[in-house]
DOBA-389382 format. One record per residue (C-alpha): residue number from 1; residue in one letter; y, z, x. Coordinates in nm, 4 decimals, m for minus. Layout:
BEGIN
+-------+--------+----------+----------+----------+
! kekol ! gudren !        Y !        Z !        X !
+-------+--------+----------+----------+----------+
!   NUM !      a !        Y !        Z !        X !
...
+-------+--------+----------+----------+----------+
END
This chain:
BEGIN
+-------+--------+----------+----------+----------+
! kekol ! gudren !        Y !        Z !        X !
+-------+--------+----------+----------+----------+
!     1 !      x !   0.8440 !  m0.4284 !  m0.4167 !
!     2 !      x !   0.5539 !  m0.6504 !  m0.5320 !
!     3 !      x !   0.2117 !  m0.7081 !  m0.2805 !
!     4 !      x !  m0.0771 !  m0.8260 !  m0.2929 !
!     5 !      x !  m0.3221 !  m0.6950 !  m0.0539 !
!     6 !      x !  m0.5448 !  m0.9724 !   0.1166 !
!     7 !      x !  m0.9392 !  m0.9163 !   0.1042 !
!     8 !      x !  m0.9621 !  m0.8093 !   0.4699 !
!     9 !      x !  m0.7663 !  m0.5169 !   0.4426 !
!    10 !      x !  m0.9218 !  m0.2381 !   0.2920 !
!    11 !      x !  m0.8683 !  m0.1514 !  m0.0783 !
!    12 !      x !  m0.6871 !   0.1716 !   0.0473 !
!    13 !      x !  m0.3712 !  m0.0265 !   0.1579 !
!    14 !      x !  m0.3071 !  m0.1210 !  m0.1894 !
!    15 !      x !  m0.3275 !   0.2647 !  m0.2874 !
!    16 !      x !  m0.0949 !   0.3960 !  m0.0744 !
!    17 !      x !   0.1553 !   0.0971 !  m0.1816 !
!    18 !      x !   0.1066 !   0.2108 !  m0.5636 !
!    19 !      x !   0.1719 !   0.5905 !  m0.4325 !
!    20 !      x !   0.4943 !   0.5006 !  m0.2902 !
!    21 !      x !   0.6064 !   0.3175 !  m0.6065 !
!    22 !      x !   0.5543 !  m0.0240 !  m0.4942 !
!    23 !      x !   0.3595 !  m0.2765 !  m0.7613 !
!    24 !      x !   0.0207 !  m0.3933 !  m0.5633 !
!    25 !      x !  m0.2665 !  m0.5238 !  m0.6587 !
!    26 !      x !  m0.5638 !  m0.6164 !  m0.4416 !
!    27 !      x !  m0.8150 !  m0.9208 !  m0.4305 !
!    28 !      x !  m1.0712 !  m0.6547 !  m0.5100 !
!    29 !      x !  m0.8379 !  m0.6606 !  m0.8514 !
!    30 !      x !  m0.9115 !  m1.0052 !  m0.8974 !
!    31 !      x !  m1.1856 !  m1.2232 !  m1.1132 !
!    32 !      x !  m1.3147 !  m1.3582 !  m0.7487 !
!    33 !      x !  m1.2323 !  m1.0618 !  m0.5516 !
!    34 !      x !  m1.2961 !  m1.0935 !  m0.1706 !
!    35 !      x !  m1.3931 !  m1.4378 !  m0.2110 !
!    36 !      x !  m1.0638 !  m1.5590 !  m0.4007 !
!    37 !      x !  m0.9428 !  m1.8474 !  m0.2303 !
!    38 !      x !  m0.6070 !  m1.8213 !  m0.0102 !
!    39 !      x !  m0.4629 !  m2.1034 !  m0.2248 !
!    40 !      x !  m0.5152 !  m1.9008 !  m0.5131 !
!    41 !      x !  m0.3678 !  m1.6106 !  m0.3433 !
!    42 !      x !  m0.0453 !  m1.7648 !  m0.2946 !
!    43 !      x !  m0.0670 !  m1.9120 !  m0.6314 !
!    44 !      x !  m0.0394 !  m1.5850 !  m0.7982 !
!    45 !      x !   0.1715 !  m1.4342 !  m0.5339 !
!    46 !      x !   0.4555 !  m1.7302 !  m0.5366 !
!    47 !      x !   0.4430 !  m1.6759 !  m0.9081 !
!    48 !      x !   0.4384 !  m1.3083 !  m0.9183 !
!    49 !      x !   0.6830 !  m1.3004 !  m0.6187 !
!    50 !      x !   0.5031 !  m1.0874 !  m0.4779 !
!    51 !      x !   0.4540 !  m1.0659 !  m0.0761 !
!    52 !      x !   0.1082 !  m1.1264 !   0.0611 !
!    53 !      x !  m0.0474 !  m0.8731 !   0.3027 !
!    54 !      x !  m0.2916 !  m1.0377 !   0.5572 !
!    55 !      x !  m0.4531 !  m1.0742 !   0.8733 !
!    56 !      x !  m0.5496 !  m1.4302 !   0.8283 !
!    57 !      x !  m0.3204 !  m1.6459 !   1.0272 !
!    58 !      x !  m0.4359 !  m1.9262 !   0.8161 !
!    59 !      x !  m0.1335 !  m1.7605 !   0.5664 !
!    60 !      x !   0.1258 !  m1.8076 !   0.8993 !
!    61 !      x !   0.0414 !  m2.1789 !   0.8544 !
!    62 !      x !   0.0550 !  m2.2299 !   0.5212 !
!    63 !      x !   0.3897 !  m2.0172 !   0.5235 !
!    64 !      x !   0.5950 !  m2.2160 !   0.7930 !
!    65 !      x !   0.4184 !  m2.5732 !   0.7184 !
!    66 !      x !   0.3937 !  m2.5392 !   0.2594 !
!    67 !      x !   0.6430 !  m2.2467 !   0.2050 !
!    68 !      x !   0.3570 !  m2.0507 !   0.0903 !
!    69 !      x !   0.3309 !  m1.7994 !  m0.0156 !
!    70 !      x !   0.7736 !  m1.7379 !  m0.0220 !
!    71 !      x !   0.6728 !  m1.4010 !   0.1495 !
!    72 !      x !   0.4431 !  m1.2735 !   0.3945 !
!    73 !      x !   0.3290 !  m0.9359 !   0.5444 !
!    74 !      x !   0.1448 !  m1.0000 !   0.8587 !
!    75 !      x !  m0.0851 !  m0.7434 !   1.0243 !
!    76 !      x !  m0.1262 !  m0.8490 !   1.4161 !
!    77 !      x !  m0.2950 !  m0.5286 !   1.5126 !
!    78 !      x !  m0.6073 !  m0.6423 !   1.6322 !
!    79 !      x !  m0.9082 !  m0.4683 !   1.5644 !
!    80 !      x !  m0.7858 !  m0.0791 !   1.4743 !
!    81 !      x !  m0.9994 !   0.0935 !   1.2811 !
!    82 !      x !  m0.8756 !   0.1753 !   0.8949 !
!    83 !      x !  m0.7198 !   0.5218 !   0.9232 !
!    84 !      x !  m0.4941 !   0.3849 !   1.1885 !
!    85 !      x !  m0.3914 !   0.1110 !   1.0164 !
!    86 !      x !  m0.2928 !   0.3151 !   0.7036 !
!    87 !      x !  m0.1054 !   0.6123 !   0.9320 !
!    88 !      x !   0.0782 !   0.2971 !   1.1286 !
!    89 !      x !   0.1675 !   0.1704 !   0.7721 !
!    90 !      x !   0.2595 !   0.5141 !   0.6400 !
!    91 !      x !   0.4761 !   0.5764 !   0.9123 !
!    92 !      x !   0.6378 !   0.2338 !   0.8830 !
!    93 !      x !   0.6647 !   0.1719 !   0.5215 !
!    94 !      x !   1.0531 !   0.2337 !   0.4744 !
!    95 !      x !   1.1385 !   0.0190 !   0.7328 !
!    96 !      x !   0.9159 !  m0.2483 !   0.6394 !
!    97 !      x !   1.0620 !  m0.2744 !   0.3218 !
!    98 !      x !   1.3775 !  m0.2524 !   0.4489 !
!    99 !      x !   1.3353 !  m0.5713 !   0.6064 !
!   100 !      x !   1.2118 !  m0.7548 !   0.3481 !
!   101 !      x !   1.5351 !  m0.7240 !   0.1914 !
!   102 !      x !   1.6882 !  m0.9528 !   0.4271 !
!   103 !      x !   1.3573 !  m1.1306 !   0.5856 !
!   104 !      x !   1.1180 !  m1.3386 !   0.4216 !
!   105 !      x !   0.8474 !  m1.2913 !   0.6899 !
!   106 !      x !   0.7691 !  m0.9736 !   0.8858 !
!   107 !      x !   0.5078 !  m0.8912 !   1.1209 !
!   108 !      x !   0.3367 !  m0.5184 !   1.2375 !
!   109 !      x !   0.1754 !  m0.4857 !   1.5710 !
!   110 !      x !   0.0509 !  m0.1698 !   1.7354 !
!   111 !      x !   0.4037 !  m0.1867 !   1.9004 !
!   112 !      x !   0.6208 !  m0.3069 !   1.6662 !
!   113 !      x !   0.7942 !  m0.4733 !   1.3414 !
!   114 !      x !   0.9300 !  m0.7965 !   1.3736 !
!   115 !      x !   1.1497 !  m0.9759 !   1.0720 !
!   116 !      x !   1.1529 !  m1.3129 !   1.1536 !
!   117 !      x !   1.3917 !  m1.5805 !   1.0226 !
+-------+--------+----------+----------+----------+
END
C-alpha cells in the first residue's frame, strides 16, 4: 500500500511502513515539510493514491464534505506517547491493511479499528 504520513505523527511511523513493504513517504519528505499545507497533502496523495495518515480531523471534513483525500487513516488515540502509538500500529498493521481493501476510511483508537463505509 501507498501512505503518506501527516506532520503530526512522528517520522518513525513512516519507517516502520517502509519496513513492512508498504511505499510511505512523510511530510518531513516534502519541499515544505511540517508546514505543507493539508490541501497540498491531499493533492499529492489523491494523485499518488496514496492513503493519508493523520490526527487532524480537519482531513475527516475534507474527506466526507470534498472526497479528499479518496483515502484516509485516522489516528483517534488521544494523546499516547510515540512508542505506544508505533507498538499499537505494529500490532495492528495486517489488519489495517486488510481493511483498506474493502474500506476507504478506517479509524484506530486505543480500543479499536473501525472501517467505515
Amino acid at each position: 500500500m501507498k501512505f503518506l504520513v501527516d506532520a503530526q505523527l512522528p517520522v518513525s511511523l513512516a519507517s516502520i511502513l517502509k519496513q513492512q513493504g508498504h511505499d510511505t513517504i512523510h511530510t518531513d519528505d516534502m519541499p515544505n515539510k511540517e508546514v505543507t499545507s493539508d490541501l497540498e497533502i491531499r493533492m499529492i496523495a489523491d494523485s499518488d493514491e496514496r492513503i493519508v495518515i493523520t490526527k487532524d480531523y480537519d482531513f475527516l471534513d475534507s474527506y466526507y464534505f470534498q472526497n479528499s483525500p479518496k483515502q484516509l487513516f485516522l489516528i483517534t488515540t488521544g494523546n499516547i506517547n510515540n512508542q505506544k502509538l508505533l507498538e499499537l500500529l505494529s500490532l495492528n498493521l495486517d489488519h489495517i491493511v486488510q481493511l483498506f481493501r474493502e474500506y476507504s476510511f478506517v479509524e484506530l483508537s486505543n480500543y479499536e479499528i473501525i472501517g467505515h463505509e
